[in-house]
C-alpha positions in Angstrom: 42.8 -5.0 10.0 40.3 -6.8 12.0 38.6 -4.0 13.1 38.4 -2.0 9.5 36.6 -5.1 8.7 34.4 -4.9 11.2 33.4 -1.3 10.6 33.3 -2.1 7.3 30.3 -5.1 8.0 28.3 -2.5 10.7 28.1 0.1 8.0 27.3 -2.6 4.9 24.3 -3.8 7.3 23.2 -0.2 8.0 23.7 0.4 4.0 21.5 -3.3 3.3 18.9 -1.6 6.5 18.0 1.9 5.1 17.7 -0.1 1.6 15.1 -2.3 3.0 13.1 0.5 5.1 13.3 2.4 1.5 11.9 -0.3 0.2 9.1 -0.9 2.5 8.3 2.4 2.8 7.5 2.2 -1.4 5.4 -0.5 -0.8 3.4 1.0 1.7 2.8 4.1 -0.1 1.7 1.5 -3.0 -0.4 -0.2 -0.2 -2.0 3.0 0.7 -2.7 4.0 -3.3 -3.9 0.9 -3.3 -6.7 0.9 -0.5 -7.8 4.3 -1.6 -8.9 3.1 -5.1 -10.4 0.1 -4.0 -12.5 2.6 -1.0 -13.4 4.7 -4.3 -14.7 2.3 -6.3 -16.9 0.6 -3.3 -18.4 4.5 -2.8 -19.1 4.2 -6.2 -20.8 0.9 -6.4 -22.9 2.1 -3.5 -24.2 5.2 -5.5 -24.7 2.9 -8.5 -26.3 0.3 -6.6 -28.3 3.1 -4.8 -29.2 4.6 -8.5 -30.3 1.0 -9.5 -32.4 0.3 -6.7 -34.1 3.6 -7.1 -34.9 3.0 -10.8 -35.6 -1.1 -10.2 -36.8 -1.0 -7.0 -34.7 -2.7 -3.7 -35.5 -6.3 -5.6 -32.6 -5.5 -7.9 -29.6 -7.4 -7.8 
């Protein structure tokens, strides 16, 4: 019996380990979303600013 119980807690931890790598591994792909909209949006403060400072002149802020 003590060993059935012992196999029984090594394959709950693996179990309890793959849900925490799944887990991680949605959050990094949430990470990475993440980063990409945030690098879009400074490109496109950049061609704005870019756009203003053409129209304004580089004094514009």
């Amino acid at each position: 019996r003590g060993l059935e119980n012992k196999k029984y807690d090594a394959m709950l931890y693996v179990v309890e380990q793959s849900e925490i790598n799944a887990e991680l591994a949605i959050e990094q792909s949430r990470t990475v979303k993440a980063r990409r909209k945030v690098n879009e949006l400074r490109r496109s403060n950049e061609v704005l600013r870019e756009e203003l400072e053409n129209t304004y002149g580089e004094g514009f802020e």
